[in-house]
N, C-alpha and C positions, 0 to 999 in steps of 0.2 A: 367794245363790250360785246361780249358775247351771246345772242341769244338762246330761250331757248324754245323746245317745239312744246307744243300745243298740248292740252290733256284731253286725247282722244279716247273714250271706253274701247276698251278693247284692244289699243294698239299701243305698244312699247316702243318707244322712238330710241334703240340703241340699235347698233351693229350687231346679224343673226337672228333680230326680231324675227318672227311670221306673221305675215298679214297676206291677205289676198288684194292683186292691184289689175286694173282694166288696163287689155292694149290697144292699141288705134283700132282697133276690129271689135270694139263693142265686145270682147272677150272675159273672164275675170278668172285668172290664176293664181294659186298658189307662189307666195313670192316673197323672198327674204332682204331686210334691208342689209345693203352692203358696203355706204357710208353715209354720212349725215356730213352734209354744208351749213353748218349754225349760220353763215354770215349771209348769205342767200336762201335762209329756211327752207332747204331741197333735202331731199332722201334720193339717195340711188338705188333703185329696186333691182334684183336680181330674180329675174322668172325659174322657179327650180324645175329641173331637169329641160332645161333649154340653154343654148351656147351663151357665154358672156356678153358677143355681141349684141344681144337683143336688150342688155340691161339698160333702164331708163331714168332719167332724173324725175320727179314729181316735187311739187310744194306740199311743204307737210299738212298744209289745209287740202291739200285734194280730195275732191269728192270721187276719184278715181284707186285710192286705197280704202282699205275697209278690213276690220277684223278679220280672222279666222275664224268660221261656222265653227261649233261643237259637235255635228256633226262628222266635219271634213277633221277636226280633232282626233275623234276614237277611231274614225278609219285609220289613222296614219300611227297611233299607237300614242298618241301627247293629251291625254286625258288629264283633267285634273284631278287630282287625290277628293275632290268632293264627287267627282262623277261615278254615278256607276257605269260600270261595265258591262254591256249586255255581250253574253257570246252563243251564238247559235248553236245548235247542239246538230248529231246528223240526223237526216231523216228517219222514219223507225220502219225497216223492211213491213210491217203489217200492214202499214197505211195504204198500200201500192198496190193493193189484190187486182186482181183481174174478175172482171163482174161476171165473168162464166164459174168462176171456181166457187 
């Protein structure tokens, strides 16, 4: 029988999810899952833009994965259709005088 993972807020438990996962270094990265072991309830996390070899198994209860901020969302451009979008605008050459002028 197969099981299945957990209903964590936030976190998709299929292959390509994004979630962010902690590495032995107390660190917390951006990190895509890249399989699921139903029969050992493990995820294989995949640290994006770092080699394959650093990929790690986790138990889908780890307190060591965790959603992706909405924050760290709008930066990367994966907003959701209810968020707004704030975009900075450029500085306005006036603002910048020089206190002699």
């Amino acid at each position: 029988m197969s099981k299945t993972p957990p209903n964590r807020r936030g976190i998709t438990f299929e292959v390509g999810a994004q979630l962010e996962a902690r590495d032995s270094l107390k660190n917390w990265y951006a990190a895509n899952i890249e399989k699921i072991d139903y029969e050992d309830e493990k995820v294989l996390i995949h640290y994006r833009q770092w080699s394959h070899r650093y990929d790690e198994w986790f138990e889908w209860t780890s307190p060591y994965l965790r959603p992706v901020e909405r924050i760290q969302l709008r930066r990367q451009g994966l907003h959701d259709d209810n968020s707004p979008v704030r975009r900075r605008s450029a500085p306005s050459p006036f603002r910048c005088r020089d206190a002699n002028s």
